[in-house]
ROMITOR-940118 format. One record per residue: x, z, y of N, C-alpha, C, CB in turn. Coordinates in pm, 1 decimal. Each point is the difference from the previous one (the first is absolute). Last residue first. Glycine has a CB too. Example, Ala and Ser with C-alpha at 12.3 -4.5 7.8 and 13.67 -1.06 7.14 Angstrom:
! residues 2
+----------+----------+----------+----------+----------+----------+----------+----------+----------+----------+----------+----------+
:     n.xx :     n.zz :     n.yy :    ca.xx :    ca.zz :    ca.yy :     c.xx :     c.zz :     c.yy :    cb.xx :    cb.zz :    cb.yy :
+----------+----------+----------+----------+----------+----------+----------+----------+----------+----------+----------+----------+
:   1285.0 :    708.0 :   -225.0 :     82.0 :      6.0 :    119.0 :    -77.0 :     73.0 :    109.0 :    118.4 :   -214.5 :    -62.8 :
:    -89.4 :    207.5 :   -509.2 :    -89.0 :      0.0 :    119.0 :     90.0 :      0.0 :    120.0 :   -189.2 :    124.6 :   -117.3 :
+----------+----------+----------+----------+----------+----------+----------+----------+----------+----------+----------+----------+
This chain:
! residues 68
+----------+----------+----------+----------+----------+----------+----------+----------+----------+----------+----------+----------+
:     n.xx :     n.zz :     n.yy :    ca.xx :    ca.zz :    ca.yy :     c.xx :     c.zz :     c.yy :    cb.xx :    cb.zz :    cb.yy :
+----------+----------+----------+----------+----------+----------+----------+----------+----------+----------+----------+----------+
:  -4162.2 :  -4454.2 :   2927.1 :    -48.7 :    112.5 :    -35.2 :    -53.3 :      4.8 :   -131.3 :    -30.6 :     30.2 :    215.8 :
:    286.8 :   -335.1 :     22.8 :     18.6 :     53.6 :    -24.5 :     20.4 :    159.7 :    -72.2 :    -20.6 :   -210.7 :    108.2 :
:   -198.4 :   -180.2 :    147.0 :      1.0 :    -18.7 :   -144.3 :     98.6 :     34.3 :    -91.9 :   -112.5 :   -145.8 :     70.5 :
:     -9.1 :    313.5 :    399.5 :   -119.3 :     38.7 :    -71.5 :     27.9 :    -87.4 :   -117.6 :   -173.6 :     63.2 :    194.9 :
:    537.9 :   -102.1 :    105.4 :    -16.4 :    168.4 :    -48.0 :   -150.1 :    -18.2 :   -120.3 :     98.8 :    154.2 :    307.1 :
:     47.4 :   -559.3 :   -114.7 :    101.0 :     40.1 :   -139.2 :    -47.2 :    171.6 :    -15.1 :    265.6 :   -194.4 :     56.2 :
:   -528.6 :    -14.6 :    339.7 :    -41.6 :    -18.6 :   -165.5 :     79.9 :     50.5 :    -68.6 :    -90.4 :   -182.0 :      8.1 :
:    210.9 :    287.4 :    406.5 :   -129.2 :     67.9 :    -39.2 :    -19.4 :    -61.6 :   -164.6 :   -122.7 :     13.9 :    285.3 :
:    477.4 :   -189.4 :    -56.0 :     20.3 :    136.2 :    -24.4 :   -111.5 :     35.0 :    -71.8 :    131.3 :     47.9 :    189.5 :
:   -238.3 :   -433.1 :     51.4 :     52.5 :    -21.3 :   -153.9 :     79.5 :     97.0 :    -33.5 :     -1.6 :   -222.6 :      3.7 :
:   -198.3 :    256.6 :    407.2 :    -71.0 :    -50.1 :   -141.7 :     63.8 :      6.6 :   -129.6 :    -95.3 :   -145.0 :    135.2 :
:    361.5 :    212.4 :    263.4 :    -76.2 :     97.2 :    -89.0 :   -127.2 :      1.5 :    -74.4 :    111.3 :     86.0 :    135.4 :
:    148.1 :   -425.0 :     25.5 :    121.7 :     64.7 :    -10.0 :   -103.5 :    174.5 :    -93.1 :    203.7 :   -159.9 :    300.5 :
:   -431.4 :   -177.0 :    -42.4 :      9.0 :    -57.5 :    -79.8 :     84.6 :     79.1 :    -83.2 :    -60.7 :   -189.5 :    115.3 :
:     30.9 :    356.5 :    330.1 :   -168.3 :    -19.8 :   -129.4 :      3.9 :    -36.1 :   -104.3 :   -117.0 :    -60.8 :    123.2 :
:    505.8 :    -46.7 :    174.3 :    -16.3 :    177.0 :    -36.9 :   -107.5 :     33.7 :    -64.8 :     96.7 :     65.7 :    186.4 :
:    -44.0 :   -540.9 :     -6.1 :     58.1 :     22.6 :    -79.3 :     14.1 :    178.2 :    -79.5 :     83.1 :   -241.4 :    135.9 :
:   -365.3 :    140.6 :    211.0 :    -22.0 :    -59.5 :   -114.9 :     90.0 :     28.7 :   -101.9 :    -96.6 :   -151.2 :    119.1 :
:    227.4 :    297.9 :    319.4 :    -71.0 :     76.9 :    -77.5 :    -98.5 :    -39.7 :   -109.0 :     44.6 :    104.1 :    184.5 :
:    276.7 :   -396.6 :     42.7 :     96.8 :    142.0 :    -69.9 :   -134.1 :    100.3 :    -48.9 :    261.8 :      8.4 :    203.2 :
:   -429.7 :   -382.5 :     41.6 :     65.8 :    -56.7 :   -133.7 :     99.8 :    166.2 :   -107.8 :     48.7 :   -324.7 :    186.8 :
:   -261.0 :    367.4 :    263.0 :   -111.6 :    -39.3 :    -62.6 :     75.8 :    -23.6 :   -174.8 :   -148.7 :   -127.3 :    266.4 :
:    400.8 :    149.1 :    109.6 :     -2.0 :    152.7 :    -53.4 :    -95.2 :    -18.1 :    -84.3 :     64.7 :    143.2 :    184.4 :
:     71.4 :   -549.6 :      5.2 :    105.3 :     55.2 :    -63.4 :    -37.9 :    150.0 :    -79.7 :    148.1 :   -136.8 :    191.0 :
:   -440.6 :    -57.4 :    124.0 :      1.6 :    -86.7 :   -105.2 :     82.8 :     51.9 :    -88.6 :    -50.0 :   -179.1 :    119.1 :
:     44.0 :    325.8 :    299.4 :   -101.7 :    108.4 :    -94.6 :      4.4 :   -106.1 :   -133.8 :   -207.6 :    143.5 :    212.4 :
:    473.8 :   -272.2 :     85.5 :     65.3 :    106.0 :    -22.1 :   -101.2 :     31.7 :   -126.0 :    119.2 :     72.4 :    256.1 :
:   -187.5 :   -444.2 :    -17.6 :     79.6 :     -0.7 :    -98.5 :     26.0 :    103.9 :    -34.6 :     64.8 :   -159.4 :     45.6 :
:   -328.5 :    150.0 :    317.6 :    -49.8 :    -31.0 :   -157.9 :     81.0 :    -24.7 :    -90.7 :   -159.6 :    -80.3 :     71.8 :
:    352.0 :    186.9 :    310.9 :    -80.1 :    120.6 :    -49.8 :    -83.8 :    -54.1 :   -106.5 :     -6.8 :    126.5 :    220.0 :
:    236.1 :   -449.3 :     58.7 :    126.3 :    119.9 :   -105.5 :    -92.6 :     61.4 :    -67.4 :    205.1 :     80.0 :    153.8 :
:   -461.9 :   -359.8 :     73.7 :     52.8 :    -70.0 :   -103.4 :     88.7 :     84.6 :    -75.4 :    -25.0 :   -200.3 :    119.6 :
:   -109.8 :    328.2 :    319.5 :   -123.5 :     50.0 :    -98.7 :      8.9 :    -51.5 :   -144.3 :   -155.5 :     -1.3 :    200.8 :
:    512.3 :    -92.5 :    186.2 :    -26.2 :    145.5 :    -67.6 :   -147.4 :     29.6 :   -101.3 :    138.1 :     79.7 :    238.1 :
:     -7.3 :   -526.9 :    -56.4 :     92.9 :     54.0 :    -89.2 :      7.1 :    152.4 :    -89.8 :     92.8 :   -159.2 :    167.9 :
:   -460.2 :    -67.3 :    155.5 :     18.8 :    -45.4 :   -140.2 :    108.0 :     73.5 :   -144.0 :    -57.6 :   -211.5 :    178.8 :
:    121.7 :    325.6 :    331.2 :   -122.6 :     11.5 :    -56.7 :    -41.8 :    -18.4 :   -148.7 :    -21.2 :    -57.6 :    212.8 :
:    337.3 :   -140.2 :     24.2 :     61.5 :    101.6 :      9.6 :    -94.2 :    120.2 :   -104.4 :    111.6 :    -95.3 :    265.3 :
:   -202.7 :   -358.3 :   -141.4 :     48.5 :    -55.4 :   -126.7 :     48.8 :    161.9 :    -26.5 :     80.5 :   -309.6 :     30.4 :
:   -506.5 :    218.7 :    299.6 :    136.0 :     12.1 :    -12.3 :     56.2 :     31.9 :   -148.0 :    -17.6 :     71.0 :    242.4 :
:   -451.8 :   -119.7 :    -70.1 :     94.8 :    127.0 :     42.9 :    137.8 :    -36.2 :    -24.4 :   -167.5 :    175.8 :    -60.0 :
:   -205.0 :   -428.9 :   -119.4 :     47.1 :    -50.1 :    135.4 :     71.0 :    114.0 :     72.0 :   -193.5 :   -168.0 :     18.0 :
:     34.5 :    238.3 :   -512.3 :    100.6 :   -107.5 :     67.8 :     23.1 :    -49.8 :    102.8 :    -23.2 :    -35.4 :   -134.6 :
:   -271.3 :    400.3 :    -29.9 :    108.6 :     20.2 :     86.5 :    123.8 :   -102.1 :     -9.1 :    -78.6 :    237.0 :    -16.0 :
:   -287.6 :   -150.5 :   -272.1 :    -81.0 :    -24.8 :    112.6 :    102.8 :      4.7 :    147.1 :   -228.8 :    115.4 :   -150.0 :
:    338.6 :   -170.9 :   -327.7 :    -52.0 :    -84.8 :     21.0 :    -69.6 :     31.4 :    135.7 :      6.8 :    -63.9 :   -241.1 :
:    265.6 :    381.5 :     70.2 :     59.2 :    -97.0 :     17.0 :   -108.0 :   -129.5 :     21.2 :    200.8 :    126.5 :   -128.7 :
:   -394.8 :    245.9 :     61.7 :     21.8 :     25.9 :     87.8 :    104.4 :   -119.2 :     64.0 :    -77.9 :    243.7 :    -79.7 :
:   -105.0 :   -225.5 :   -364.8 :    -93.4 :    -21.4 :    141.4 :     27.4 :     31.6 :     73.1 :   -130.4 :      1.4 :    -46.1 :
:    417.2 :    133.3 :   -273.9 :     -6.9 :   -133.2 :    -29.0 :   -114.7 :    -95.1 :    172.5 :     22.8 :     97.2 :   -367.5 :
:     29.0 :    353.6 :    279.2 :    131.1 :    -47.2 :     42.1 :    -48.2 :   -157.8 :     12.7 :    184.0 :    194.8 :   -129.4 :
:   -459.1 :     91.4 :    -83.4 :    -30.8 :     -7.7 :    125.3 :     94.0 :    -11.4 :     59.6 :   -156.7 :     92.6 :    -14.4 :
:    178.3 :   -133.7 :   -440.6 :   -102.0 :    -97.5 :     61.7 :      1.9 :     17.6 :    126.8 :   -139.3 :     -6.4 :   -169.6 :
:    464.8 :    285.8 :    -46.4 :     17.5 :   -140.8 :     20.5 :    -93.3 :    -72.1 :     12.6 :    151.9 :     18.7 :    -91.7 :
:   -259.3 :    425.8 :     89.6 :     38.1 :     -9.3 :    105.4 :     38.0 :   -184.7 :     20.9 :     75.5 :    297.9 :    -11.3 :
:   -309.1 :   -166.8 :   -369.5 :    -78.2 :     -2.7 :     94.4 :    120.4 :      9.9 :    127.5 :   -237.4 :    107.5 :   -145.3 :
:    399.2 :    -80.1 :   -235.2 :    -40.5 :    -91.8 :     29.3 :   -107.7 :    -55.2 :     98.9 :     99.5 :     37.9 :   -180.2 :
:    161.2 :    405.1 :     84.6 :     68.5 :   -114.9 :     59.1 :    -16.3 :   -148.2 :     12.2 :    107.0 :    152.6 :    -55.4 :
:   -387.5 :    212.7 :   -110.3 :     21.8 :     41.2 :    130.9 :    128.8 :   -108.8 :     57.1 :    -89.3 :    282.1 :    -58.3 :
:    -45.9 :   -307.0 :   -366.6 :    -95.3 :     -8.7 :     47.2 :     22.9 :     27.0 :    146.5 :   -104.3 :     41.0 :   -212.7 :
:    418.0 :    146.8 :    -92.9 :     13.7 :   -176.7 :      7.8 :   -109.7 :    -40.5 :     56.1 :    120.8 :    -47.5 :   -198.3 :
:   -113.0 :    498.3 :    214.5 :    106.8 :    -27.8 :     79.3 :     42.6 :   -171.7 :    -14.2 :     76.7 :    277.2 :    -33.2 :
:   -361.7 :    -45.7 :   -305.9 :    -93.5 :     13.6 :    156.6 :    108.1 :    -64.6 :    150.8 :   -148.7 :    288.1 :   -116.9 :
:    331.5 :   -260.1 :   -390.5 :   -139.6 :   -137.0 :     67.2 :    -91.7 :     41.6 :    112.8 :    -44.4 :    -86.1 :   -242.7 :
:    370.5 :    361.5 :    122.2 :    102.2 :   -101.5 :     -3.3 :   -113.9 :   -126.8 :     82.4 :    182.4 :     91.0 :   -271.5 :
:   -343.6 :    359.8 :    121.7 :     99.7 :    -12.4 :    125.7 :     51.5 :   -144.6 :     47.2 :     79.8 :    226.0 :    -81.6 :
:   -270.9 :   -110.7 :   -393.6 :   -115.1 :    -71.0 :    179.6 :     93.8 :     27.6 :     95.4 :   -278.3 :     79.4 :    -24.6 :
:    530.9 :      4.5 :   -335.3 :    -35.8 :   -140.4 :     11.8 :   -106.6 :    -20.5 :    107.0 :     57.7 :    -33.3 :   -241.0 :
+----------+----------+----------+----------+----------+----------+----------+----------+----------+----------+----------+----------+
């Protein structure tokens, strides 16, 4: 699980510095925009799959320990 949350931390700090980058590069072109817009979407997408995988083993983790 820290794997998971050191690697969701690392993708939110990249989508902030996407995010500012799209804001400092609107007069660059819509070409521009487009590609830094794919890539936050991307990490957005991987951000969500590795929540969802935290969550997936949280709750592994509890049924094991109220299982004990």
């Amino acid at each position: 699980m820290n794997n998971i949350e050191n690697k969701m931390e690392k993708l939110k700090k990249e989508i902030v510095r996407l995010e500012l980058k799209i804001e400092e590069s609107a007069d660059e072109g819509w070409t521009v925009l487009a590609d830094l817009t794919d890539k936050m979407n991307v990490c957005k997408q991987e951000l969500d799959d590795k929540e969802m995988r935290w969550l997936e083993l949280a709750e592994a983790i509890e049924e094991a320990e109220s299982e004990r």
